[in-house]
LUMTOR-52431 format. One record per residue (C-alpha): residue number from 0; residue in three letters; x, y, z. Coordinates in Angstrom, 3 decimals. Example, Ala and Ser with C-alpha at 12.3 -4.5 7.8 and 13.67 -1.06 7.14 Angstrom:
2
(loti 0; 'ALA'; (12.300; -4.500; 7.800))
(loti 1; 'SER'; (13.670; -1.060; 7.140))
This chain:
170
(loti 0; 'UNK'; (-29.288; 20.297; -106.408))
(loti 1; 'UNK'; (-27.720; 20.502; -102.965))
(loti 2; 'UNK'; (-28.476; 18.661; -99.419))
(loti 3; 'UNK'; (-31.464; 21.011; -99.081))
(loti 4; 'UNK'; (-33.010; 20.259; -102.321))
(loti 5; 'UNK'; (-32.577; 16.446; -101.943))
(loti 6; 'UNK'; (-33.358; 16.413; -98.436))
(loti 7; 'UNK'; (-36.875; 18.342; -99.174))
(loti 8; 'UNK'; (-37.687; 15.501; -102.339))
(loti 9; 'UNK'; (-36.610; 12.563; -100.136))
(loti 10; 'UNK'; (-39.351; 13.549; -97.280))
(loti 11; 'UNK'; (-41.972; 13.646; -99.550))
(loti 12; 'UNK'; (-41.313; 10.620; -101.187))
(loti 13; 'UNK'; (-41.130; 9.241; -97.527))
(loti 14; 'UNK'; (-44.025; 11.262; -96.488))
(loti 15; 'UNK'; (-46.046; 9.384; -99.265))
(loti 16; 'UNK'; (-44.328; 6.120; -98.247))
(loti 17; 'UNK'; (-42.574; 5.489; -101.000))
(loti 18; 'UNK'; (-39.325; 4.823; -99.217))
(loti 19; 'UNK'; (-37.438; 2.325; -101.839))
(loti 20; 'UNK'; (-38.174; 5.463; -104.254))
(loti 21; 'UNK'; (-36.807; 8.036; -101.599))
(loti 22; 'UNK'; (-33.786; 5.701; -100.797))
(loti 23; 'UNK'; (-32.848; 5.580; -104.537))
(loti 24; 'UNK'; (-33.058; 9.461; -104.753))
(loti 25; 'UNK'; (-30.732; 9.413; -101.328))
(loti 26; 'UNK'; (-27.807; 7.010; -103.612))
(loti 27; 'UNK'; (-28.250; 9.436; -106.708))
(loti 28; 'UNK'; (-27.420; 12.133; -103.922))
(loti 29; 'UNK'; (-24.043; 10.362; -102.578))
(loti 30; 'UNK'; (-23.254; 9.322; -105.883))
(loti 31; 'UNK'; (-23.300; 12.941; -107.522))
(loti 32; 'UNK'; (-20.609; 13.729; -104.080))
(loti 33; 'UNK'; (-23.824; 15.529; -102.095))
(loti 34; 'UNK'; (-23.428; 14.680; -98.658))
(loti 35; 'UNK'; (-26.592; 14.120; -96.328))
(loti 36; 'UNK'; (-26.214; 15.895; -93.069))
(loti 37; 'UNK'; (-28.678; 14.902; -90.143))
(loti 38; 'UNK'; (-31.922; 16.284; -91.648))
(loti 39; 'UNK'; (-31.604; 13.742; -94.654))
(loti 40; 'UNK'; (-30.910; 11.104; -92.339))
(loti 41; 'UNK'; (-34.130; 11.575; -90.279))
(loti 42; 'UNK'; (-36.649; 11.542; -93.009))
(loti 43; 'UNK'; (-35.561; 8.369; -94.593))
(loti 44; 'UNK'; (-35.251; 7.087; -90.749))
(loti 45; 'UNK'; (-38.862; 8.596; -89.996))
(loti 46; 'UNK'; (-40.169; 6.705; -93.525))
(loti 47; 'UNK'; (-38.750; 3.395; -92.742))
(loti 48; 'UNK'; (-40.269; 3.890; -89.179))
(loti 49; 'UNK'; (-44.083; 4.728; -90.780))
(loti 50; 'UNK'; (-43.891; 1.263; -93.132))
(loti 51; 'UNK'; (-42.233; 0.188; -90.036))
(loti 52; 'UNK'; (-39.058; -1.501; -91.503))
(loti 53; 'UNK'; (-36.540; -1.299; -88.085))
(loti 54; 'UNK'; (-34.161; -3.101; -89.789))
(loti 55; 'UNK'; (-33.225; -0.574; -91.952))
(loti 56; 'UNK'; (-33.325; 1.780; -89.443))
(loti 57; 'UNK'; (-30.816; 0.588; -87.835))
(loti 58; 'UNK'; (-28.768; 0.132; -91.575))
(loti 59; 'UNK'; (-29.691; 4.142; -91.518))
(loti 60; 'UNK'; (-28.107; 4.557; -87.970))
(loti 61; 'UNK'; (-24.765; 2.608; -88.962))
(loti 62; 'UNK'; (-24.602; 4.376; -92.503))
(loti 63; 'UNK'; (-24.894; 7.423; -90.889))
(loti 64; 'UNK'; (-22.320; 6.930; -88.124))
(loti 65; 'UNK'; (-19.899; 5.761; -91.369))
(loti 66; 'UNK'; (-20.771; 9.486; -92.843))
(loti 67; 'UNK'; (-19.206; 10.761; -89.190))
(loti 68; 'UNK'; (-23.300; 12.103; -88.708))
(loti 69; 'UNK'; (-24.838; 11.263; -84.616))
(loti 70; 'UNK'; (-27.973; 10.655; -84.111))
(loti 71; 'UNK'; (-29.529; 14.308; -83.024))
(loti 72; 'UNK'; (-32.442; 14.648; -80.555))
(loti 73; 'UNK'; (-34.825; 14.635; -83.889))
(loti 74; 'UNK'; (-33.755; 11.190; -84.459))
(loti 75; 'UNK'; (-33.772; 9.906; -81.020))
(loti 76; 'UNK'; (-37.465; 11.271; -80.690))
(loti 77; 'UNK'; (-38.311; 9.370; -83.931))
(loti 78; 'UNK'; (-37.061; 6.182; -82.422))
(loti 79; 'UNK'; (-39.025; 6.293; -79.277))
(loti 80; 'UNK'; (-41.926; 7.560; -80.675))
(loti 81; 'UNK'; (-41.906; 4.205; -82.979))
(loti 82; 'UNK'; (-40.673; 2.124; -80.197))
(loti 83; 'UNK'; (-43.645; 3.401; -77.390))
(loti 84; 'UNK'; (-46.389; 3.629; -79.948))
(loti 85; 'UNK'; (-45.433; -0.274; -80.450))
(loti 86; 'UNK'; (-45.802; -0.960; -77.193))
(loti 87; 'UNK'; (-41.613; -1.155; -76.784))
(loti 88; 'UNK'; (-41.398; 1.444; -73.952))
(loti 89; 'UNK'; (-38.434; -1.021; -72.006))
(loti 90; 'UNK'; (-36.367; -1.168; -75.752))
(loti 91; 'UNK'; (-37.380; 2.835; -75.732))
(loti 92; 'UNK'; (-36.107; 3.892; -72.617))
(loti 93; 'UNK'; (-32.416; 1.754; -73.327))
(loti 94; 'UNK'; (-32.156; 4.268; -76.158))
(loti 95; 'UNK'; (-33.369; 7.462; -74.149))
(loti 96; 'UNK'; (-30.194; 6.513; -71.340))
(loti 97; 'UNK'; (-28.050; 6.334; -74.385))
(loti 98; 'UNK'; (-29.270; 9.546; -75.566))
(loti 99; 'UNK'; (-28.506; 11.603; -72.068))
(loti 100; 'UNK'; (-25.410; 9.199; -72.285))
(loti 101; 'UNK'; (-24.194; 11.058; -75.470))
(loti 102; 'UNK'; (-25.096; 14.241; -73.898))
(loti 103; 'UNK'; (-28.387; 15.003; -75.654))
(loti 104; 'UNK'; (-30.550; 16.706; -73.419))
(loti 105; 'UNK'; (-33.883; 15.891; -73.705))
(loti 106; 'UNK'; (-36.991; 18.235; -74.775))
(loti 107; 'UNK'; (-40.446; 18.152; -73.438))
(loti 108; 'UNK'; (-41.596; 16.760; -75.964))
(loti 109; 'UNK'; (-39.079; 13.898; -76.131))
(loti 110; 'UNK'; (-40.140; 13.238; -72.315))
(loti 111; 'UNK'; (-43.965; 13.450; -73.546))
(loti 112; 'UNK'; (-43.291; 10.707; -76.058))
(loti 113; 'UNK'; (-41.759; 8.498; -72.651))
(loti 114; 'UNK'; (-44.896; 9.354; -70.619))
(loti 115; 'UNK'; (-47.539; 8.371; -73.478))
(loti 116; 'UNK'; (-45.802; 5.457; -73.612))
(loti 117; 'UNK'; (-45.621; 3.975; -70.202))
(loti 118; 'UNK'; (-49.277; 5.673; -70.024))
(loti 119; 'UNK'; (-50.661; 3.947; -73.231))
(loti 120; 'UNK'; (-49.528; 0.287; -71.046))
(loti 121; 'UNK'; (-50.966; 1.548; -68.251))
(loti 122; 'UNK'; (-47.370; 1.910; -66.320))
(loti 123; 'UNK'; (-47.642; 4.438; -63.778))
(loti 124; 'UNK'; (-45.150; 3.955; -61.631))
(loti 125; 'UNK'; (-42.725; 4.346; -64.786))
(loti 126; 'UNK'; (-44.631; 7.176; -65.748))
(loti 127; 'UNK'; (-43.642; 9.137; -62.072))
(loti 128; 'UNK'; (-40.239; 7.823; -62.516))
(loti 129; 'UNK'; (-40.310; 9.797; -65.610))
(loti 130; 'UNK'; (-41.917; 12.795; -64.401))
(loti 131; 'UNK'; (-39.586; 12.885; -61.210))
(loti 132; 'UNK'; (-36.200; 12.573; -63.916))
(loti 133; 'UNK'; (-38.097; 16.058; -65.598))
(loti 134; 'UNK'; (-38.681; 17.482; -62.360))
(loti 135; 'UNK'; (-35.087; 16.898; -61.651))
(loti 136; 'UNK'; (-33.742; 18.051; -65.311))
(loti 137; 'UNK'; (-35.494; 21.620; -64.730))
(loti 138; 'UNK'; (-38.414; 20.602; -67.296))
(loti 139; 'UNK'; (-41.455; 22.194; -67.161))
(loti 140; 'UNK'; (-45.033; 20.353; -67.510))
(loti 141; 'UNK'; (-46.771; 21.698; -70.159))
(loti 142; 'UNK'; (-50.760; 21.084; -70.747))
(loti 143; 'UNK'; (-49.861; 18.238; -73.171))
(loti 144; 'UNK'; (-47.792; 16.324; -70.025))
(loti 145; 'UNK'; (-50.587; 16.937; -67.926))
(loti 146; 'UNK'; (-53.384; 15.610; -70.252))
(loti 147; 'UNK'; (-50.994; 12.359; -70.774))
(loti 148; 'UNK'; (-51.242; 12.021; -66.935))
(loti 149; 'UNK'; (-54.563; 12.702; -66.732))
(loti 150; 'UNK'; (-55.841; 10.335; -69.167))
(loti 151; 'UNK'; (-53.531; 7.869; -67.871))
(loti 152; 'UNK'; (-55.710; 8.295; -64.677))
(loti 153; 'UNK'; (-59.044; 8.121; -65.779))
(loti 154; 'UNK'; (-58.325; 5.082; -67.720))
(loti 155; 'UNK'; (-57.270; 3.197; -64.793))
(loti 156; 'UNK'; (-60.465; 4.732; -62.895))
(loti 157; 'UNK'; (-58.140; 6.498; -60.574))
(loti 158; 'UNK'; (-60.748; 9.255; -60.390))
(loti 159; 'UNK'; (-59.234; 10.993; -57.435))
(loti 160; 'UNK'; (-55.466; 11.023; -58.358))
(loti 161; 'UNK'; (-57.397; 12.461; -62.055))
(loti 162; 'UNK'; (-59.366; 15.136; -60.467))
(loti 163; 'UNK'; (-55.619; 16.084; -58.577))
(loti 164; 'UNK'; (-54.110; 16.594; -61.720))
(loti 165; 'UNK'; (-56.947; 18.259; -63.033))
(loti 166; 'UNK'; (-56.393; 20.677; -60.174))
(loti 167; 'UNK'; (-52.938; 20.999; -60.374))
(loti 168; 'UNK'; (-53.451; 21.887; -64.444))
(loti 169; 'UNK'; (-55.447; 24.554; -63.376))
């Protein structure tokens, strides 16, 4: 088996959330001299994330600086999904500056995760910081940004501001 192979068994076993399983299948891999590249990385990272063990996500982040591997714009996404679905947008957005830091440009949908995030707590003024930092970066709103913004309106009963974005969708 190479990288590929291994890489495609470990995701399922994380996909099915059995991570200790996956995590022995990742050893077997280093100990028969097959060396995990980025992809391998990310879906024990992602399955530690869904049983929501973070400190051995950040054991996967060291171990995979010691393999000479970075952290790619998959695995930043994975961490700030994680971090703003648990409510961590501040802890989030100290690893998105370290991301355009390293010189990974964010996505779309990297900034979507952001803006559900500061949306989800009800942060608006975070979530037009955000939008102005994609403005500036040359990143387009797609319907997905704008129905983050919208709902983040209507929530707050900010019927007028929602019925401008509704407008502006259009």
């Amino acid at each position: 088996p190479n990288v590929v192979t291994y890489t495609i068994i470990i995701d399922g076993l994380c996909k099915a959330q059995v991570v200790d399983r996956a995590k022995g299948i990742f050893q077997q891999m280093v100990d028969k001299g097959v060396k995990p590249d980025n992809n391998t990385y990310n879906c024990l990272i992602h399955g530690y994330l869904s049983i929501g063990k973070w400190k051995e996500v950040v054991r996967m982040l060291e171990e995979m600086s010691a393999h000479g591997l970075k952290p790619d714009r998959c695995t930043y996404a994975l961490l700030l999904d994680f971090l703003c679905k648990n409510g961590k947008c501040r802890e989030a957005r100290t690893f998105f500056d370290t991301m355009i830091r390293k010189g990974i440009k964010p996505h779309v949908t990297i900034y979507g995760i952001m803006l559900h995030g500061y949306a989800t707590k009800g942060a608006l003024s975070e979530m037009h910081s955000f939008l102005d930092l994609m403005a500036a970066n040359g990143i387009s709103l797609d319907n997905y940004i704008f129905n983050i913004m919208f709902s983040a309106y209507a929530k707050k009963a900010m019927i007028d501001e929602a019925m401008y974005i509704f407008a502006k969708m259009r």
